[in-house]
Jmol script that loads the backbone (N, CA, C; Angstrom):
load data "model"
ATOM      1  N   UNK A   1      11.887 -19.034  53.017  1.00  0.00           N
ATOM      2  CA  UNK A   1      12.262 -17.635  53.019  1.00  0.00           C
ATOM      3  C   UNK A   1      11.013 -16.779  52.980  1.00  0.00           C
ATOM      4  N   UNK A   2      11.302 -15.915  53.606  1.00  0.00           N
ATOM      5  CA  UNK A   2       9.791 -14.973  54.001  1.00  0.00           C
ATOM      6  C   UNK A   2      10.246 -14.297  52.196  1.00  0.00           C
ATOM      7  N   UNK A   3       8.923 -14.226  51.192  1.00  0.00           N
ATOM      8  CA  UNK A   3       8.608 -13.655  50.240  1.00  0.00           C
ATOM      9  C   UNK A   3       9.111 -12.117  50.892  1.00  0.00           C
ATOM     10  N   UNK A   4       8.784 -11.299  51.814  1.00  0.00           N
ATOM     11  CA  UNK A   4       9.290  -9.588  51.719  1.00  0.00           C
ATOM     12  C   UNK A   4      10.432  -9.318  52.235  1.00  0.00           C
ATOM     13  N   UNK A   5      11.236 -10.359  52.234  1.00  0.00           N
ATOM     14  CA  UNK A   5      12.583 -10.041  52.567  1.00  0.00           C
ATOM     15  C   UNK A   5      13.138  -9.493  51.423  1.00  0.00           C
ATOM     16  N   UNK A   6      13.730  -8.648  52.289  1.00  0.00           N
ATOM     17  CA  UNK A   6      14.213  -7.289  51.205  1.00  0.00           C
ATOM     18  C   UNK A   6      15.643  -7.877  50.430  1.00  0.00           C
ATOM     19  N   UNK A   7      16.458  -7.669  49.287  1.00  0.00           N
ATOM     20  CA  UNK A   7      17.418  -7.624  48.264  1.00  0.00           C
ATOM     21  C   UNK A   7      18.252  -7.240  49.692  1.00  0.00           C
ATOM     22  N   UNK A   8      18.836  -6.730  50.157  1.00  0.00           N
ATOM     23  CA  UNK A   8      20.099  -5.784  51.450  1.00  0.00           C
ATOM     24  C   UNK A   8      19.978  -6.574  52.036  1.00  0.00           C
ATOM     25  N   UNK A   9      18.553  -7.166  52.976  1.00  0.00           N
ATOM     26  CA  UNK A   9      18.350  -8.449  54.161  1.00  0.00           C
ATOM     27  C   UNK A   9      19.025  -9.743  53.478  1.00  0.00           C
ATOM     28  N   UNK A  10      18.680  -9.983  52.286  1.00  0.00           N
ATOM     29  CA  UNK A  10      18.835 -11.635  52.388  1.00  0.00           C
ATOM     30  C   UNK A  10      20.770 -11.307  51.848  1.00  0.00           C
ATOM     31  N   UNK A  11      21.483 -10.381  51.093  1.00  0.00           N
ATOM     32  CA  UNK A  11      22.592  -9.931  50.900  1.00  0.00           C
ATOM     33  C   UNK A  11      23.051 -10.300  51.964  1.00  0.00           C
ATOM     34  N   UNK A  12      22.838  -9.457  53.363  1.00  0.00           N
ATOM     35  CA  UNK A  12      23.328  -9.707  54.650  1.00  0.00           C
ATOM     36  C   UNK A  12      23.493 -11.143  55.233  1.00  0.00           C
ATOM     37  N   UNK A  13      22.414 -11.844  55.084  1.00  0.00           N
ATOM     38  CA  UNK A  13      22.392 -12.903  55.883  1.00  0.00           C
ATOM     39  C   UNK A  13      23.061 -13.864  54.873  1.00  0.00           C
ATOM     40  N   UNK A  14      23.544 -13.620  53.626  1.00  0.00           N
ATOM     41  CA  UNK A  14      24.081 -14.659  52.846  1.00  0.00           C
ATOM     42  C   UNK A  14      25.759 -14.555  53.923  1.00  0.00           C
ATOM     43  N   UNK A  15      26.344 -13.067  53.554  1.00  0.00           N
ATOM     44  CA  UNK A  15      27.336 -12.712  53.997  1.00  0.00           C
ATOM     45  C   UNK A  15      27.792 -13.225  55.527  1.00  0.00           C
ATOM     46  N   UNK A  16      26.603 -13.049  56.065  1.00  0.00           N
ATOM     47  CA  UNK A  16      26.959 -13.480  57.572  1.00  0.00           C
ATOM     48  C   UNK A  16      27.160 -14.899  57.618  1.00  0.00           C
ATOM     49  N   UNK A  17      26.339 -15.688  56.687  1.00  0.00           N
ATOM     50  CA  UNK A  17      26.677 -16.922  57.037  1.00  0.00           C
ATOM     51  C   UNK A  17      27.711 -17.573  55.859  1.00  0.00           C
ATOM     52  N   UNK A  18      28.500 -16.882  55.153  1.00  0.00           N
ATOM     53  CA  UNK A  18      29.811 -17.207  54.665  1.00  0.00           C
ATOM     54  C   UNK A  18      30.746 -16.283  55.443  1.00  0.00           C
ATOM     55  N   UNK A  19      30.909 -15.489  56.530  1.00  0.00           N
ATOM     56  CA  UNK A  19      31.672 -14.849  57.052  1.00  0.00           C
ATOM     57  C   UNK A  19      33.052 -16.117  57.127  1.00  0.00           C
ATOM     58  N   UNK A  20      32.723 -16.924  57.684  1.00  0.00           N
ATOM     59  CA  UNK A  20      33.617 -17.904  57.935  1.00  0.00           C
ATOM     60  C   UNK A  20      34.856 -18.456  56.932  1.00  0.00           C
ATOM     61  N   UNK A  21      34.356 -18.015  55.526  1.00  0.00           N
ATOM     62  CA  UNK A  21      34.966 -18.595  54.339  1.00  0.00           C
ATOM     63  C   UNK A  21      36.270 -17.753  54.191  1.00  0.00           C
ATOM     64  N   UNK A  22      35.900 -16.329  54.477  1.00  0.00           N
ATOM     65  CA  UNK A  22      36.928 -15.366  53.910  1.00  0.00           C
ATOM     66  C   UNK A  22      37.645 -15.100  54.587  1.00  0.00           C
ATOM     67  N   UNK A  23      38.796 -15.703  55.403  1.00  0.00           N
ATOM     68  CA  UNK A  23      39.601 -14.951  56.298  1.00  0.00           C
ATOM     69  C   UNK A  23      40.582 -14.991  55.101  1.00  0.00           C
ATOM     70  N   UNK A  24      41.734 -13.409  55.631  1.00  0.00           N
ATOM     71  CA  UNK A  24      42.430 -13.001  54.283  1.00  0.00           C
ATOM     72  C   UNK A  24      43.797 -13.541  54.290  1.00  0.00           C
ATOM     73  N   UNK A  25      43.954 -14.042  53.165  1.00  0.00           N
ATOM     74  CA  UNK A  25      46.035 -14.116  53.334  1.00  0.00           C
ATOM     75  C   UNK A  25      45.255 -16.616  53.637  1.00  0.00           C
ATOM     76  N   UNK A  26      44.223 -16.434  53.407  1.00  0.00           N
ATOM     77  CA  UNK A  26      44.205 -18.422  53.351  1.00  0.00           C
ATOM     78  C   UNK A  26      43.638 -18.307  51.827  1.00  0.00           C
ATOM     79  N   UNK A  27      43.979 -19.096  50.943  1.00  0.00           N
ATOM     80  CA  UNK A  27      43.423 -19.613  49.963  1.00  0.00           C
ATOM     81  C   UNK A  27      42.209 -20.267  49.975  1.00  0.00           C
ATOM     82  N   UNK A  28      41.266 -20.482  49.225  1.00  0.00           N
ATOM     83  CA  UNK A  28      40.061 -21.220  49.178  1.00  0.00           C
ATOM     84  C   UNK A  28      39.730 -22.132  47.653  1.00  0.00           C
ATOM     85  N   UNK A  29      39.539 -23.195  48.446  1.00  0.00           N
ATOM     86  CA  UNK A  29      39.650 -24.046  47.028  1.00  0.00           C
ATOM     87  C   UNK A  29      38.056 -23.831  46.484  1.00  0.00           C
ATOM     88  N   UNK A  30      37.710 -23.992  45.230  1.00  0.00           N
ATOM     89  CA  UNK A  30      36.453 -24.682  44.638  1.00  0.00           C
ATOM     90  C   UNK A  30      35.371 -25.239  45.471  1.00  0.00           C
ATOM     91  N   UNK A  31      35.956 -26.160  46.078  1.00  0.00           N
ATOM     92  CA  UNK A  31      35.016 -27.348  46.698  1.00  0.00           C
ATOM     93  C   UNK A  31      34.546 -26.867  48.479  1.00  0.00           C
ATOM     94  N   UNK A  32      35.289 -26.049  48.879  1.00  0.00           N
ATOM     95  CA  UNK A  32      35.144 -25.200  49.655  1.00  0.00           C
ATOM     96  C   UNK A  32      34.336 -24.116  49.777  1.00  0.00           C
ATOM     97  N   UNK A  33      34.510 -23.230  48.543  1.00  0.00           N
ATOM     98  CA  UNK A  33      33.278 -22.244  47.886  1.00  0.00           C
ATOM     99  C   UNK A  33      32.193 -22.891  47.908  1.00  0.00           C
ATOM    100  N   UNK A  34      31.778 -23.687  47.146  1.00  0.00           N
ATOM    101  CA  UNK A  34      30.645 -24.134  46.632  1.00  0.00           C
ATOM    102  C   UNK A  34      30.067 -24.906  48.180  1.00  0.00           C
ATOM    103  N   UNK A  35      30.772 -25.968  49.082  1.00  0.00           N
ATOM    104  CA  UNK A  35      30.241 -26.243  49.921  1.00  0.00           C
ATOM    105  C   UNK A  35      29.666 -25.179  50.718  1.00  0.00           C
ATOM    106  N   UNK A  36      30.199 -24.067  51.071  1.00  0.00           N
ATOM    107  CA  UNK A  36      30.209 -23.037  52.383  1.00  0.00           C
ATOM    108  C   UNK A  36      28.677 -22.328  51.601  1.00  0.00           C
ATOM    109  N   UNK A  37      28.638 -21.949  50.180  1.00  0.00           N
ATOM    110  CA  UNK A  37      27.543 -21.730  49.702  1.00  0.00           C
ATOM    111  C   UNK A  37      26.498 -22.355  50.138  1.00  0.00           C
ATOM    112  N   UNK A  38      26.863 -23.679  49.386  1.00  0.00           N
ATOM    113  CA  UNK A  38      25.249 -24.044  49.327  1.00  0.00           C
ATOM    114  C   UNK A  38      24.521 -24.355  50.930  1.00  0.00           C
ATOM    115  N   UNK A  39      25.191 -24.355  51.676  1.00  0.00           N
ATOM    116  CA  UNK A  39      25.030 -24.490  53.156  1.00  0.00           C
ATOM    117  C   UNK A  39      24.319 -22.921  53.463  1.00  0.00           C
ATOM    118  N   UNK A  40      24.934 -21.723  52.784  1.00  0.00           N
ATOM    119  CA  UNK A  40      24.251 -20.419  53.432  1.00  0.00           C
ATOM    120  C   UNK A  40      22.637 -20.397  52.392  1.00  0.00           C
ATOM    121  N   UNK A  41      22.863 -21.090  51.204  1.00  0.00           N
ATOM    122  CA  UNK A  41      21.495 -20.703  50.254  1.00  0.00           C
ATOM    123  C   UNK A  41      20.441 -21.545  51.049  1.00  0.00           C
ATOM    124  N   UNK A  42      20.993 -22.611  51.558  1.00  0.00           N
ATOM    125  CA  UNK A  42      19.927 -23.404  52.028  1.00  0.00           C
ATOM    126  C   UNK A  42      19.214 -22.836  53.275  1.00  0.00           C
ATOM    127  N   UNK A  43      20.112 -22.143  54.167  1.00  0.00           N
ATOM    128  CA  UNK A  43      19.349 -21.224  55.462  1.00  0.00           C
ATOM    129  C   UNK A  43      18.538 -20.792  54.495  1.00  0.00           C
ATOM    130  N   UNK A  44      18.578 -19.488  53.286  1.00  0.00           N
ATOM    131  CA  UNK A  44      18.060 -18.993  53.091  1.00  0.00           C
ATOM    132  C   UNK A  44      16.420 -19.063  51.830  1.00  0.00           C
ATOM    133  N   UNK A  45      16.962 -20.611  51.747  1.00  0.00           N
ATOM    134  CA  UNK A  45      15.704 -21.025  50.493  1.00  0.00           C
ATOM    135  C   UNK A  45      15.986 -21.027  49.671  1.00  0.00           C
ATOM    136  N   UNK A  46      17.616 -20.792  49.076  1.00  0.00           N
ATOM    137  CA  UNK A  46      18.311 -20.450  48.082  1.00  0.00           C
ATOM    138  C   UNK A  46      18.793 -22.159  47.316  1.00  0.00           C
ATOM    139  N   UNK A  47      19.105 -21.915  46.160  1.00  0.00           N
ATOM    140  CA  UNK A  47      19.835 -22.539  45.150  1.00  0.00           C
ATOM    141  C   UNK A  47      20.921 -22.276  44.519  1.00  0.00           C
ATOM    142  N   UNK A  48      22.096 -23.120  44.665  1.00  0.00           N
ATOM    143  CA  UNK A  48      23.008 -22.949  43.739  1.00  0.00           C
ATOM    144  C   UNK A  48      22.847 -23.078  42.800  1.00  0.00           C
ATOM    145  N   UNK A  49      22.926 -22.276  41.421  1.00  0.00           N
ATOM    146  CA  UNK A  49      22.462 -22.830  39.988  1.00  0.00           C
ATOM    147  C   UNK A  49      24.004 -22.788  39.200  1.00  0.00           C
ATOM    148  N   UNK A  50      25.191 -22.498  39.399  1.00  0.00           N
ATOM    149  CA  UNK A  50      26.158 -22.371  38.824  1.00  0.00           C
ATOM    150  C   UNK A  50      27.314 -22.194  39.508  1.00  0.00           C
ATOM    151  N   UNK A  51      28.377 -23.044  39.426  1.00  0.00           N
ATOM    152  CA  UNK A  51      29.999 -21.752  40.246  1.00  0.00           C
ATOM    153  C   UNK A  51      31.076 -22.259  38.772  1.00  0.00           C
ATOM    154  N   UNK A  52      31.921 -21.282  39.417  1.00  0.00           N
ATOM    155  CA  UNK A  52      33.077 -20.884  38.316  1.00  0.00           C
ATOM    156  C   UNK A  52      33.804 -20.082  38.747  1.00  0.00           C
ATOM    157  N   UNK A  53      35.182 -20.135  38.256  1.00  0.00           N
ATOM    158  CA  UNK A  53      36.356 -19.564  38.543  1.00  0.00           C
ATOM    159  C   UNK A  53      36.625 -18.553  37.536  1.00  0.00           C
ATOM    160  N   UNK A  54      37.048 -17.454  37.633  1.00  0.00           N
ATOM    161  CA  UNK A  54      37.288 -16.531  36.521  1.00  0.00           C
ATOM    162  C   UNK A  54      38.556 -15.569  37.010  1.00  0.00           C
ATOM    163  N   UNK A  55      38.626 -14.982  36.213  1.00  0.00           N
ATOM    164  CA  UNK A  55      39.896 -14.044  36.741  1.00  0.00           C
ATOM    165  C   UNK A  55      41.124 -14.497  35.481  1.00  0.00           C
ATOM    166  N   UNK A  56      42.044 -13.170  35.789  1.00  0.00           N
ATOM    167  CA  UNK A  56      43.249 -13.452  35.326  1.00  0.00           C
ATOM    168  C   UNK A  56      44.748 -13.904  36.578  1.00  0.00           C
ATOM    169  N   UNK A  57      45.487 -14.533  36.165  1.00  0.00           N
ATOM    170  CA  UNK A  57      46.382 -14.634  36.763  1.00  0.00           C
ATOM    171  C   UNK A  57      46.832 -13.945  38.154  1.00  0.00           C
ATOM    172  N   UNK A  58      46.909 -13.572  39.397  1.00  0.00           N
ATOM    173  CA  UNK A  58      46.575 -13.143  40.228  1.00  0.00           C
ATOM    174  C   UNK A  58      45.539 -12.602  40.714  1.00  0.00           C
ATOM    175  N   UNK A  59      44.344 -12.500  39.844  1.00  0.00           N
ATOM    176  CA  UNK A  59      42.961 -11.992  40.612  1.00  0.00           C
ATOM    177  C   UNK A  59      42.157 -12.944  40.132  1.00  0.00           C
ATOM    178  N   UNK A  60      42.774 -14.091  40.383  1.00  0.00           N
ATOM    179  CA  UNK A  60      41.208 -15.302  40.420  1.00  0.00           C
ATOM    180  C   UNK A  60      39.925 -15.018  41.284  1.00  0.00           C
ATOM    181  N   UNK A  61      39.008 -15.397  41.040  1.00  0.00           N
ATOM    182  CA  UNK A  61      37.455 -15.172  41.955  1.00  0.00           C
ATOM    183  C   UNK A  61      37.553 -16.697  41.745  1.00  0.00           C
ATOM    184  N   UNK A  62      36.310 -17.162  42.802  1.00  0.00           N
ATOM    185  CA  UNK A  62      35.579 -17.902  42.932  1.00  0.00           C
ATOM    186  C   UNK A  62      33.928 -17.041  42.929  1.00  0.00           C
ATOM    187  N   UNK A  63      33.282 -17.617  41.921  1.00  0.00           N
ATOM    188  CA  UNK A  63      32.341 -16.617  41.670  1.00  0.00           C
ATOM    189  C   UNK A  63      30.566 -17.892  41.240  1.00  0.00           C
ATOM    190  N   UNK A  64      29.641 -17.706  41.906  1.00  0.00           N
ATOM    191  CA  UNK A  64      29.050 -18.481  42.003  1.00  0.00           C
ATOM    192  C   UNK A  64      27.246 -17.967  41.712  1.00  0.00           C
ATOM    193  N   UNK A  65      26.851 -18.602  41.067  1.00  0.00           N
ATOM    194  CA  UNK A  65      25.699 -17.580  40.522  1.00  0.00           C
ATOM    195  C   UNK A  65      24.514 -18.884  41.895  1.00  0.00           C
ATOM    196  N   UNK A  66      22.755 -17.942  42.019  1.00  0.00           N
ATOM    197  CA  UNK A  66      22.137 -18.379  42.704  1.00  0.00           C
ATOM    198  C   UNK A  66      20.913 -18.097  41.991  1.00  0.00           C
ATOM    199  N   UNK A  67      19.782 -18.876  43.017  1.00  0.00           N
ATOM    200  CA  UNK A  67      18.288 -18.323  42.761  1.00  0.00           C
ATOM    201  C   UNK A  67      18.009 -18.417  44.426  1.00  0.00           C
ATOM    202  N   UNK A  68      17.000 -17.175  44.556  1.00  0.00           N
ATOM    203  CA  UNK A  68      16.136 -17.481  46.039  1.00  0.00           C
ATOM    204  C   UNK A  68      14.603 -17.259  45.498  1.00  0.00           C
ATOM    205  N   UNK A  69      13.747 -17.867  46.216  1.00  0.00           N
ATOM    206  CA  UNK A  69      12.644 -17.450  45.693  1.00  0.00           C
ATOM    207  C   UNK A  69      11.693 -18.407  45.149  1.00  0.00           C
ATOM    208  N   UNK A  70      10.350 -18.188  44.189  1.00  0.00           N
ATOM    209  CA  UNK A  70       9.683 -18.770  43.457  1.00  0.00           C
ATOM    210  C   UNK A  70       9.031 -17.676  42.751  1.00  0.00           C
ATOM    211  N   UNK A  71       9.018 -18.035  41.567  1.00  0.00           N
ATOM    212  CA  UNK A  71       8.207 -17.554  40.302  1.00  0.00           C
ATOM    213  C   UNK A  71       7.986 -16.178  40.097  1.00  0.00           C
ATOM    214  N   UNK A  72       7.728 -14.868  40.415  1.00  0.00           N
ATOM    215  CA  UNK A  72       7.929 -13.440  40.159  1.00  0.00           C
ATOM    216  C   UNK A  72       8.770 -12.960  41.472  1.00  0.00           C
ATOM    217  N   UNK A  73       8.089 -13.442  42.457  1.00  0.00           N
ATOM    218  CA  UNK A  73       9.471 -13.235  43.408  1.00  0.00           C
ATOM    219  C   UNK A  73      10.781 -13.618  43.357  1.00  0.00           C
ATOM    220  N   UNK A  74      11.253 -14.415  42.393  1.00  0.00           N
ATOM    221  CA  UNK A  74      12.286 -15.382  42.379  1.00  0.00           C
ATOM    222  C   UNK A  74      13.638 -14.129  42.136  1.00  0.00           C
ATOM    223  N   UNK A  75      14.510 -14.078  43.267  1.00  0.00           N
ATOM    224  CA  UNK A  75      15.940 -13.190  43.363  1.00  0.00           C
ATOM    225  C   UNK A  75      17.092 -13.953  42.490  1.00  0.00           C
ATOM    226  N   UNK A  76      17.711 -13.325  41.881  1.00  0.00           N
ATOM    227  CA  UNK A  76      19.210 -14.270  41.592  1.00  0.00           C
ATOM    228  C   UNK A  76      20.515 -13.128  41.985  1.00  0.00           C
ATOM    229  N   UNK A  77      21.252 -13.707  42.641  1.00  0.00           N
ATOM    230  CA  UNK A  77      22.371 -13.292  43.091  1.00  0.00           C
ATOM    231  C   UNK A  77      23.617 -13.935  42.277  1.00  0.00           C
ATOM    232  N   UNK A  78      24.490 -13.094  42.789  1.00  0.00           N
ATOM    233  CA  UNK A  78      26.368 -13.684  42.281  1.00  0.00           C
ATOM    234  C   UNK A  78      27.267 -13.631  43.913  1.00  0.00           C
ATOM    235  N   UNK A  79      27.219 -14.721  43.934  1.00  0.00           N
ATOM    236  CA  UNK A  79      28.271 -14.523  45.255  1.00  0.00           C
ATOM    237  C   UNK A  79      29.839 -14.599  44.465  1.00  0.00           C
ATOM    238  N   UNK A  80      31.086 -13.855  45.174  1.00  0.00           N
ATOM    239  CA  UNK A  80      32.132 -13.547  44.791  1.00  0.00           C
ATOM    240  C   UNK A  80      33.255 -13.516  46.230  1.00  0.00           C
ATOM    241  N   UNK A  81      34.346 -14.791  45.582  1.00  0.00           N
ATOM    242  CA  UNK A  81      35.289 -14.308  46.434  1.00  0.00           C
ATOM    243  C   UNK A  81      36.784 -14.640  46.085  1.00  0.00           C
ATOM    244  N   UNK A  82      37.759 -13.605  46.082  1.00  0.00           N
ATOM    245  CA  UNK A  82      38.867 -13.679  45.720  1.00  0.00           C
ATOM    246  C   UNK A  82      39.432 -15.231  46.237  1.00  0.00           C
ATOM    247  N   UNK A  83      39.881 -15.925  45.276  1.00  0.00           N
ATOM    248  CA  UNK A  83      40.546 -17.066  45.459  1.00  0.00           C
ATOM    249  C   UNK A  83      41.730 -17.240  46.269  1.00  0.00           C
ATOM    250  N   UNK A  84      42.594 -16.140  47.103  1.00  0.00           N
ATOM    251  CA  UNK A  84      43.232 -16.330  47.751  1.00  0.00           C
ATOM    252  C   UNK A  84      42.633 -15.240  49.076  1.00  0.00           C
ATOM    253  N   UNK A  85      41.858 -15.884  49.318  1.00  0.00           N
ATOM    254  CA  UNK A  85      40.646 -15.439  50.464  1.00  0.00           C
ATOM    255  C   UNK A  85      40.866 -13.961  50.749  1.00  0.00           C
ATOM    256  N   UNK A  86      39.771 -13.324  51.496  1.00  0.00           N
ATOM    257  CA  UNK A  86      39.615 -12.168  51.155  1.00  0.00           C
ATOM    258  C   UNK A  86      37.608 -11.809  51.544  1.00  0.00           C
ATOM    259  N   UNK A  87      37.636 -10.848  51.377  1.00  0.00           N
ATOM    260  CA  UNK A  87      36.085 -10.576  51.858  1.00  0.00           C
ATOM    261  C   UNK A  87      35.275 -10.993  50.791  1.00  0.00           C
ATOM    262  N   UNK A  88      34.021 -11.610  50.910  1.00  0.00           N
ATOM    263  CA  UNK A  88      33.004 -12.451  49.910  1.00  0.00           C
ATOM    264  C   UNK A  88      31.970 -10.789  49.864  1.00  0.00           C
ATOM    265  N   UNK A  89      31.680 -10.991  48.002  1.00  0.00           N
ATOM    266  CA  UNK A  89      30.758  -9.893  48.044  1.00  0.00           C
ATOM    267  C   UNK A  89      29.767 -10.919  47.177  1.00  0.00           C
ATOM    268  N   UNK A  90      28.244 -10.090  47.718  1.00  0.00           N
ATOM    269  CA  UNK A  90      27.176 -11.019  47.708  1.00  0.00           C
ATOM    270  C   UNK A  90      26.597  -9.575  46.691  1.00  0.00           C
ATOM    271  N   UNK A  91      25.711  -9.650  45.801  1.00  0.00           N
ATOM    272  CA  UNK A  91      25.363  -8.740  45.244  1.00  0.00           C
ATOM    273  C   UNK A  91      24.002  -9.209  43.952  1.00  0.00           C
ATOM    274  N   UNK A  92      23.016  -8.620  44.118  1.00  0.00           N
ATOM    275  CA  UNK A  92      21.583  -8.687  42.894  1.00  0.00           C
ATOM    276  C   UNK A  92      22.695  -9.216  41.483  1.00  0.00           C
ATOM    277  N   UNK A  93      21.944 -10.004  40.910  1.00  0.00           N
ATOM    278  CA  UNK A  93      22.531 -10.123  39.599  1.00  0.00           C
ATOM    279  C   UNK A  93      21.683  -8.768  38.405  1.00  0.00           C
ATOM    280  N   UNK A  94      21.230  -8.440  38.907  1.00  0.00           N
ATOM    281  CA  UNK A  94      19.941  -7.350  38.028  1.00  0.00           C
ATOM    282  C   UNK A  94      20.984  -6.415  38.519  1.00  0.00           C
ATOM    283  N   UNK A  95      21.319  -6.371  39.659  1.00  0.00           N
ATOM    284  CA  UNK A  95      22.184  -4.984  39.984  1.00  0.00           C
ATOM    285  C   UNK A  95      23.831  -4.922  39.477  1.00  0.00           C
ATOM    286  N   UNK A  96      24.503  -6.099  39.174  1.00  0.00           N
ATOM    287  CA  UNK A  96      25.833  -6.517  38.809  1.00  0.00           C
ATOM    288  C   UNK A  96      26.246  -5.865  37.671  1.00  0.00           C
ATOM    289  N   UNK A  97      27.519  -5.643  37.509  1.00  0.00           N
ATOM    290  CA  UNK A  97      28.092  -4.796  36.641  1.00  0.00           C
ATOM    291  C   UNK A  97      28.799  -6.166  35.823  1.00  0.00           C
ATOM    292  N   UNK A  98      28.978  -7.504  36.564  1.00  0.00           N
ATOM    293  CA  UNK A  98      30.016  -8.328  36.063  1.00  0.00           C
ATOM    294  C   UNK A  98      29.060  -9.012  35.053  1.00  0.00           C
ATOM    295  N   UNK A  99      29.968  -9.609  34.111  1.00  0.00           N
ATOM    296  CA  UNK A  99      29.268 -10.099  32.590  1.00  0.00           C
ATOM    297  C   UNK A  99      28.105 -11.517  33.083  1.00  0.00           C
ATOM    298  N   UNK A 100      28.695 -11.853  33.563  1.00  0.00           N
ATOM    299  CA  UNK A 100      27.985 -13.313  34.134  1.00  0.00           C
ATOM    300  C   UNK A 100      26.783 -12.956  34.460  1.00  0.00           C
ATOM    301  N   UNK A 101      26.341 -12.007  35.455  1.00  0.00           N
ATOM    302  CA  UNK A 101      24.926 -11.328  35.633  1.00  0.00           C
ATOM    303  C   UNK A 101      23.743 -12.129  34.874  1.00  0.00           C
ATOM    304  N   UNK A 102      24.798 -11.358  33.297  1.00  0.00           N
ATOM    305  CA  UNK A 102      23.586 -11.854  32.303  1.00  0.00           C
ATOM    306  C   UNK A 102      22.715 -12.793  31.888  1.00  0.00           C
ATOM    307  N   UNK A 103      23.802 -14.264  32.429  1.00  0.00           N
ATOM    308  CA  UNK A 103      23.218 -15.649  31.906  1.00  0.00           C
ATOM    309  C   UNK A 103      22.663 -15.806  32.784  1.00  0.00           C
ATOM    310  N   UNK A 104      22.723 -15.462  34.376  1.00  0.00           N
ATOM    311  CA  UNK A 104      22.163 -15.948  35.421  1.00  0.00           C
ATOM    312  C   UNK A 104      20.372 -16.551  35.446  1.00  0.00           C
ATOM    313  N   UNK A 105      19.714 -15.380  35.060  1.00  0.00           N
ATOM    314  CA  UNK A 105      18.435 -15.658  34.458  1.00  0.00           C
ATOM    315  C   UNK A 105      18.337 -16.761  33.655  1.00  0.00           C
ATOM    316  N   UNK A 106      18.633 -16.417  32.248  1.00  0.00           N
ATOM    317  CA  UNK A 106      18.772 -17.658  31.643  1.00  0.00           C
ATOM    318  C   UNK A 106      19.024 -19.099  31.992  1.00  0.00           C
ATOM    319  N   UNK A 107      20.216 -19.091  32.442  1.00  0.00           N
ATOM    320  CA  UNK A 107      20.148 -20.910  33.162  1.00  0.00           C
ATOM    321  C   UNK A 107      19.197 -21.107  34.101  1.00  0.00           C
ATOM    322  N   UNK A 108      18.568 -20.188  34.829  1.00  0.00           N
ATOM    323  CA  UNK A 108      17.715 -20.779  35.619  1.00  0.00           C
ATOM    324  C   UNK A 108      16.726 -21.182  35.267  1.00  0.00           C
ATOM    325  N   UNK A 109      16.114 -20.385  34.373  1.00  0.00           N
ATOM    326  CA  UNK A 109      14.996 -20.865  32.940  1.00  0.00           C
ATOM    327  C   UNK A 109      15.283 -22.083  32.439  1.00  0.00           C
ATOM    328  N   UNK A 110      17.016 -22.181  31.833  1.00  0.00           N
ATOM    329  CA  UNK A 110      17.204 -23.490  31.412  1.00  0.00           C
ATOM    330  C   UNK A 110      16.940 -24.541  32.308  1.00  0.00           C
ATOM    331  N   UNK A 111      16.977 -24.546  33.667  1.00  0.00           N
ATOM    332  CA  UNK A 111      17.170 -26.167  34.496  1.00  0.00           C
ATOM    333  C   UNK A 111      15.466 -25.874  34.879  1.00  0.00           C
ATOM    334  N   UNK A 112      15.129 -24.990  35.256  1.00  0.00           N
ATOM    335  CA  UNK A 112      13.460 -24.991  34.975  1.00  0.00           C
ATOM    336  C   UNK A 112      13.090 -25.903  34.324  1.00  0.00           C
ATOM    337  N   UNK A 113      13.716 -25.705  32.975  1.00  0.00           N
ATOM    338  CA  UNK A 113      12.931 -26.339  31.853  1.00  0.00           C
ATOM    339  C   UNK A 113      13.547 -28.635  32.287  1.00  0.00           C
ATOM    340  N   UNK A 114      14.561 -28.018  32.288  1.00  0.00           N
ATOM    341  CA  UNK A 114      15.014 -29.657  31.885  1.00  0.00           C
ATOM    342  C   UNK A 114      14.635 -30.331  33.216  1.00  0.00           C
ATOM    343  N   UNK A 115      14.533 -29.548  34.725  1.00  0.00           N
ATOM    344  CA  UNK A 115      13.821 -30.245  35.669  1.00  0.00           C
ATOM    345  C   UNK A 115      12.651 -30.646  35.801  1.00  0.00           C
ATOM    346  N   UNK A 116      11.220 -29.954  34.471  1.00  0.00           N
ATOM    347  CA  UNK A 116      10.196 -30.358  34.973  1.00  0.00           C
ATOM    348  C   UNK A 116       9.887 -31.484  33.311  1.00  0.00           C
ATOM    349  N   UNK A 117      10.631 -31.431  32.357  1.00  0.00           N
ATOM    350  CA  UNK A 117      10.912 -32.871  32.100  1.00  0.00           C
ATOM    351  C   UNK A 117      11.488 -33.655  31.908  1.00  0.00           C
ATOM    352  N   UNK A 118      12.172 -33.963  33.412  1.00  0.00           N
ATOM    353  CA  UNK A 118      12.763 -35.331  33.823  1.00  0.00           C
ATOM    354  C   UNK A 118      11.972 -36.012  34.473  1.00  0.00           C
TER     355      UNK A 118
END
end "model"
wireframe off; spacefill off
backbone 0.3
color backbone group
């Protein structure tokens, strides 16, 4: 990933290359999310560091935290998409209003840590 790719650019190109996931009125399982992901992080240099399901009873997400990057450049995103398909929103975790945001940083610190001693 080009280091000056902008927060909006790499947003876009996540989106474009999950366009495929969200057609509306089909359900999307788990294993589906997470595959169609990690296939767009990898165009982009990206990492899956987390997915999870949240929601209440008719507004399930499939909601999936990321890293792009290395070391002060390093981006983390939340990709999001209604579990009974629907448009995927890709969005800064620094910029996120949703609670999860918060840990995003953190676990990535955490597998930092436990990846460089294994």
């Amino acid at each position: 990933m080009d280091a000056q790719l902008d927060e909006k650019a790499l947003e876009d190109s996540l989106i474009e290359g999950l366009a495929e996931l969200t057609p509306p009125g089909k359900g999307v399982s788990q294993e589906e999310f997470a595959e169609v992901v990690a296939g767009a992080l990898e165009a982009v240099g990206g990492r899956l560091l987390f997915k999870m399901e949240i929601g209440t009873e008719g507004e399930r997400q499939h909601l999936a935290a990321a890293s792009v990057g290395e070391g002060e450049r390093r981006q983390f995103l939340l990709l999001s998409l209604p579990v009974g398909g629907g448009k995927l929103k890709v969005e800064s975790a620094a910029s996120s209003e949703n609670p999860v945001a918060n840990i995003t940083a953190a676990y990535a610190g955490l597998m930092d840590v436990l990846q460089a001693a294994a």
